[in-house]
MITITOR-283617 format. One line per field, with one value per residue (C-alpha): x, y, z; residue in one letter. Coordinates in steps of 0.02 Angstrom, whole numbers, plus 50000, padded with zeros to 5 digits. Example, Ala and Ser with C-alpha at 12.3 -4.5 7.8 and 13.67 -1.06 7.14 Angstrom:
2
px	[50615/50684]
py	[49775/49947]
pz	[50390/50357]
nutor	[A/S]
***
This chain:
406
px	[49551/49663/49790/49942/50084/50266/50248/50188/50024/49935/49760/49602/49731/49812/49760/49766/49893/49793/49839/50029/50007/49937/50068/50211/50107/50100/50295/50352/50302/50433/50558/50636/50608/50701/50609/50683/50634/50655/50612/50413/50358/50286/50386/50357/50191/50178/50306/50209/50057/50143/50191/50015/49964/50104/50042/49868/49919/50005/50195/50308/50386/50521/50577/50762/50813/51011/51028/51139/51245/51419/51494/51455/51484/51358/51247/51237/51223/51055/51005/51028/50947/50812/50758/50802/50638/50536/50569/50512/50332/50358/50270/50370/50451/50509/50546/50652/50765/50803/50824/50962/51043/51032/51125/51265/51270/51253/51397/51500/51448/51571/51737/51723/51838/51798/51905/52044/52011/51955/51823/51864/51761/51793/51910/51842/51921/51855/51731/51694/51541/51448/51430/51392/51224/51202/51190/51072/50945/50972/50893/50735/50727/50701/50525/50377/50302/50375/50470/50465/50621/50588/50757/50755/50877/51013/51104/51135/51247/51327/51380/51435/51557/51620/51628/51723/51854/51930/52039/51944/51748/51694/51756/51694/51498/51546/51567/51404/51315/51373/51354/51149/51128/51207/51254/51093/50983/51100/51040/50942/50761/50806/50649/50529/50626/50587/50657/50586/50712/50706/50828/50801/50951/50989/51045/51060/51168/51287/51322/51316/51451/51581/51512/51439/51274/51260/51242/51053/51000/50908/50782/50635/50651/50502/50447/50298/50221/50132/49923/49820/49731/49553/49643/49740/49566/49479/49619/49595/49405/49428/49540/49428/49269/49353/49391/49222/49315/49222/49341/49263/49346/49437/49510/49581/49635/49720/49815/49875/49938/50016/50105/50133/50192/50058/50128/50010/50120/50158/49961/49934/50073/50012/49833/49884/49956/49787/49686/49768/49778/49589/49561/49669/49602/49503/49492/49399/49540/49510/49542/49686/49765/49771/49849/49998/50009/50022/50137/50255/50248/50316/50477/50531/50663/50576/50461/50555/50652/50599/50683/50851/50877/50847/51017/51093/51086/51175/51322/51297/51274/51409/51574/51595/51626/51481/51363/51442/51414/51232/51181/51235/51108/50984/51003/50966/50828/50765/50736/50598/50431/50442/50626/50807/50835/50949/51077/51088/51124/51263/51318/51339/51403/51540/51583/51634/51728/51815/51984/51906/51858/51671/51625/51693/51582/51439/51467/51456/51312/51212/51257/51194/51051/51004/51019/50905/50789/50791/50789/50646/50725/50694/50560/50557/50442/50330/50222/50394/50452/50620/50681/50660/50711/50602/50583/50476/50405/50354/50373/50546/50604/50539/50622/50797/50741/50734/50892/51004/50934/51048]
py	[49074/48928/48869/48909/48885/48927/49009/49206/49224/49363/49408/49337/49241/49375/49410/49527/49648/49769/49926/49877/49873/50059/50130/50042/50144/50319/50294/50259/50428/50526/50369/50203/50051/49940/49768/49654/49506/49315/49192/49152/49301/49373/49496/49442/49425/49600/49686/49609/49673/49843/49806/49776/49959/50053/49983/50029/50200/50213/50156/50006/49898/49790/49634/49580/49432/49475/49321/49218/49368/49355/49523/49678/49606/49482/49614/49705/49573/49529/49719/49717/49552/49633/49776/49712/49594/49750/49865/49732/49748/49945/50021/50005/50174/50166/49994/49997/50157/50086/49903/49960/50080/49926/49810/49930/49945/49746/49753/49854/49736/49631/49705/49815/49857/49793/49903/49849/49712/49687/49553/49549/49434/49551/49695/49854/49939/49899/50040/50054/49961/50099/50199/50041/50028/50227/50215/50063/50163/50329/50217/50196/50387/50420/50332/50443/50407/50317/50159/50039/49937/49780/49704/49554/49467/49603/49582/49397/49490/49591/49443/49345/49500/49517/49310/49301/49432/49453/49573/49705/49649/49769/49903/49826/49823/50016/50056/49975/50062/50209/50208/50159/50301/50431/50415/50332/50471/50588/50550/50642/50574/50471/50543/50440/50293/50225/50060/49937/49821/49662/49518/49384/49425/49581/49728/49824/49688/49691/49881/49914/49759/49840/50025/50092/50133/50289/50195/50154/50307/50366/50225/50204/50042/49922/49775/49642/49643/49490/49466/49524/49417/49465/49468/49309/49213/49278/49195/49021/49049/49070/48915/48814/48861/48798/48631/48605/48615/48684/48786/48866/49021/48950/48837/48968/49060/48901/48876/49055/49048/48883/48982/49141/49242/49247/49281/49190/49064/48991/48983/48911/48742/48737/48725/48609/48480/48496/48468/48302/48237/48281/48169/48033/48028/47876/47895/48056/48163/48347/48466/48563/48389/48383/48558/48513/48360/48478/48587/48441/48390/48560/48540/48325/48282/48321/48435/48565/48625/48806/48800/48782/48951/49040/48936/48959/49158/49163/49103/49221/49357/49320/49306/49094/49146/49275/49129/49018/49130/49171/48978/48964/49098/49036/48837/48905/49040/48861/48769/48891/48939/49094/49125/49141/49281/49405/49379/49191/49248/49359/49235/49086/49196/49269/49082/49070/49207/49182/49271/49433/49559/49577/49733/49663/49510/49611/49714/49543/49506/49683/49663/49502/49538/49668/49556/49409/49527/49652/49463/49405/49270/49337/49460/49530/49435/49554/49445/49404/49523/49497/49528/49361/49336/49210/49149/49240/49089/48957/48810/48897/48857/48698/48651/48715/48634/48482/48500/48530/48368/48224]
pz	[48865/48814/48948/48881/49014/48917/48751/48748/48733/48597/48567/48681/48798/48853/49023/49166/49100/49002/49093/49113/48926/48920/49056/48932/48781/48845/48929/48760/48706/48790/48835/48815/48913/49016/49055/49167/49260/49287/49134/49135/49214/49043/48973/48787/48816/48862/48737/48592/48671/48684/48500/48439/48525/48442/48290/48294/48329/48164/48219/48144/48252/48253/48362/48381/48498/48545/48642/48533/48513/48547/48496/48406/48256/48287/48354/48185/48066/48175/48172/47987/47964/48064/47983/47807/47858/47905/47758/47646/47701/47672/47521/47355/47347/47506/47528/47372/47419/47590/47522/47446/47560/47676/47535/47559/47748/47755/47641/47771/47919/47858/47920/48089/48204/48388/48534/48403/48359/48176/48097/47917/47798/47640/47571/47632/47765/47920/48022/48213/48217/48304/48139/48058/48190/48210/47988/48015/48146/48040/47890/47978/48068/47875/47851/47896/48086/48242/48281/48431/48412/48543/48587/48715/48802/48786/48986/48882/48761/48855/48975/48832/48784/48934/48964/48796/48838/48989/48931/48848/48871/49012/48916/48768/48854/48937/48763/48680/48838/48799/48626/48659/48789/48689/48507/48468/48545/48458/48302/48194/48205/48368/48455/48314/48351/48542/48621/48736/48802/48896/48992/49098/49179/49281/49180/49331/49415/49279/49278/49471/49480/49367/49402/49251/49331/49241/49069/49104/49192/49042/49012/49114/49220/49251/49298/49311/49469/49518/49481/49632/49714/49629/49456/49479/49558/49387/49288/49376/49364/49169/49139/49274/49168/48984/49080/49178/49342/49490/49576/49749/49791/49946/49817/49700/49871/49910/49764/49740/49927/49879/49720/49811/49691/49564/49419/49274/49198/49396/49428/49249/49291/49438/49357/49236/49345/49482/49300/49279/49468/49456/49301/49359/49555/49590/49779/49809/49877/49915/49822/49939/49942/49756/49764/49857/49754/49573/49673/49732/49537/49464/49561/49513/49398/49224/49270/49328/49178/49219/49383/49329/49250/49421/49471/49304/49285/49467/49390/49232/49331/49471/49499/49548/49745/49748/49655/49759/49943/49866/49833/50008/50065/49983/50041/50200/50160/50083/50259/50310/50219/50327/50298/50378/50481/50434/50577/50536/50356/50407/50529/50373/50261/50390/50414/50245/50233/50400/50296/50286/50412/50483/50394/50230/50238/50288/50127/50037/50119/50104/49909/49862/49985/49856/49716/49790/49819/49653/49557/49633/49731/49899/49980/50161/50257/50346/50446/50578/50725/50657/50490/50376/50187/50119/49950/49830/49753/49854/49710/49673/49880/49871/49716/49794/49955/49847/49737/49906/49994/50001]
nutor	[X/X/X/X/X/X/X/X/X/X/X/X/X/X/X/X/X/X/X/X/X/X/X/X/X/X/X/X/X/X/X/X/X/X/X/X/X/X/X/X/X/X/X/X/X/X/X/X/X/X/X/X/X/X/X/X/X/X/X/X/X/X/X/X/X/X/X/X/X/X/X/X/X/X/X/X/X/X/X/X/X/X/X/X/X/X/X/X/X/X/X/X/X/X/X/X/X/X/X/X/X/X/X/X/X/X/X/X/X/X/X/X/X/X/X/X/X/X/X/X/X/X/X/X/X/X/X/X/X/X/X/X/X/X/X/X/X/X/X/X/X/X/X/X/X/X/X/X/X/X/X/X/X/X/X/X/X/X/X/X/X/X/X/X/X/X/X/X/X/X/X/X/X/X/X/X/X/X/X/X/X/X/X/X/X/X/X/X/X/X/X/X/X/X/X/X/X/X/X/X/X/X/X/X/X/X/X/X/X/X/X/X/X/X/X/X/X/X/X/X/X/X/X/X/X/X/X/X/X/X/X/X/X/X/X/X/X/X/X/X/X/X/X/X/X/X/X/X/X/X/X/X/X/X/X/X/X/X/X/X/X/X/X/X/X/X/X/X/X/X/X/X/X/X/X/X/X/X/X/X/X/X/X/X/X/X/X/X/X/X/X/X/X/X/X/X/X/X/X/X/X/X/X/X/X/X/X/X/X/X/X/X/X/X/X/X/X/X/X/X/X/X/X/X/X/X/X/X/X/X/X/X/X/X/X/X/X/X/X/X/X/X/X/X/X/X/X/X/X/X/X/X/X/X/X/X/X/X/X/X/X/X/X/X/X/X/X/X/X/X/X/X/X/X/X/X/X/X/X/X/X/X/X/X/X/X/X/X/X/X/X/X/X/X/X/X/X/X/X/X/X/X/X/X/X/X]
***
């Protein structure tokens, strides 16, 4: 098992996630997916697992990346793009009937109509783009068997639509919700075609904050819970073993405590930086000071690229006073391995909004609660008397810890 901390990993180094693979495999059956979850918690990993599966069962598959997407528009010509590249590894007859059905769709792509709006790089009269895409997926309902279509990153999308247009945009997303939940399983064929999509920012954030809700109530909602203990000590065991590094099992104990939340690519920086302090150490230190040593590293200037995004996708998620009010809560969940208490929350946050009344900023407080906690920011600390929200990952609170110091 190679130690490969960042990129998704495929084949003999993927780890620990087998049955989450198999659960994903017999959902798809009957419904679509909806992935979510911070950056570096494995999502790829696992959809391309999910995709190799599918595949050995007999289905195509198809991955699309909608993060650089900036409308519909752009969402089509990538769709296009997309399975253009697909039906080219399709046998001849097939490949060449839907090669150039697709010509003539990709033709159309160029002028569509957008809530009014038109994009018009050629001649033809421009088309709602949803019969542009339902035309597009009814291509592939054609071919014999099933289709996984993988689509990551689309809550990125959908926040640049709406961050684009402030007139029309959260219609604009309401519409492309819509348009996923019920024209495109309204098409005939739809059940051989089954999706599986992913973000790194909250889907369900976005809808319940401009009440459309009901948009996603059709796909199957997941997540990636954290390695057990047993599965995330095997993990260290294997990269400790390719490395010659005797790790006791107090020590792997120790450093998944000093993670947390052990999800693999945490325990494998954490791993990477203990590997080199253990290389470089000339004075004999122990090996639970070295620990804290690779854990302090994660979080310094230039090391802590990762960190970032879990301050960034506040502000893409969040109005600038609720990012603002929830950076707030969490500077002072930050203080406390154990966590803030819930009244001193309330408290801080009623200080800020000393314009409102108290049941209004407890509403503002109960909702982006909800959202620290559904984005993996926060957990309830169960090990207090009284109610605590404490960061999820410990290398995450002392990286804000850090970041807030003077």
């Amino acid at each position: 098992m190679d130690n490969i901390a960042g990129p998704p990993v495929e084949g003999d180094n993927f780890f620990g996630r087998e049955a989450v693979v198999d659960y994903f495999r017999d959902e798809l059956k009957n419904n679509d997916i909806l992935l979510l979850g911070p950056r570096r918690i494995g999502k790829t990993s696992v959809a391309r697992a999910v995709m190799v599966a599918v595949r050995e069962q007999g289905w195509q598959t198809i991955e699309i990346n909608v993060a650089s997407c900036r409308n519909e528009h752009d969402f089509l010509k990538k769709l296009e793009r997309t399975l253009s590249s697909e039906v080219s590894s399709l046998p001849t007859k097939i490949r060449n009937t839907l090669a150039k059905k697709l010509s003539e769709i990709g033709e159309r792509t160029q002028s569509v109509k957008v809530s009014g709006v038109e994009v018009s790089l050629n001649k033809q009269e421009p088309e709602e783009w949803t019969i542009i895409a339902c035309d597009l997926l009814q291509l592939i309902a054609q071919v014999k068997g099933h289709w996984l279509l993988y689509m990551d990153e689309l809550p990125i999308m959908l926040y640049n639509i709406i961050r684009d247009d402030s007139q029309q945009g959260i219609q604009r997303v309401r519409r492309f919700l819509d348009w996923f939940r019920n024209d495109v399983r309204a098409l005939p064929g739809a059940d051989k075609v089954r999706w599986l999509v992913t973000g790194s920012v909250g889907l369900d954030t976005l809808v319940q904050e401009h009440g459309m809700a009901d948009t996603i109530n059709s796909l199957s909602h997941e997540g990636l819970e954290p390695f057990s203990e047993q599965v995330a000590s095997d993990m260290l065991s294997k990269l400790a073993d390719r490395d010659g590094i005797n790790l006791s099992d107090d020590d792997k104990q120790a450093m998944i405590a000093a993670v947390q939340w052990p999800q693999p690519y945490y325990l494998q920086i954490v791993f990477n930086h203990l590997r080199a302090l253990i290389l470089a150490d000339t004075t004999n230190s122990s090996l639970s000071t070295l620990i804290q040593q690779a854990l302090n590293k994660m979080i310094q200037p230039g090391a802590d690229n990762d960190f970032h995004h879990w301050e960034g996708r506040l502000s893409q998620q969040l109005s600038r006073t609720d990012a603002d009010h929830a950076r707030v809560l969490l500077n002072h969940a930050a203080h406390d391995a154990a966590g803030a208490r819930a009244e001193m929350l309330l408290n801080t946050l009623q200080e800020r909004m000393s314009n409102h009344t108290t049941e209004e900023a407890k509403r503002t407080f109960v909702r982006l609660r909800d959202i620290l906690l559904r984005d993996a920011y926060w957990q309830i600390n169960a090990t207090t008397e009284e109610r605590r929200y404490q960061f999820r990952l410990e290398p995450l609170r002392r990286w804000w810890l850090r970041r807030n110091a003077l």
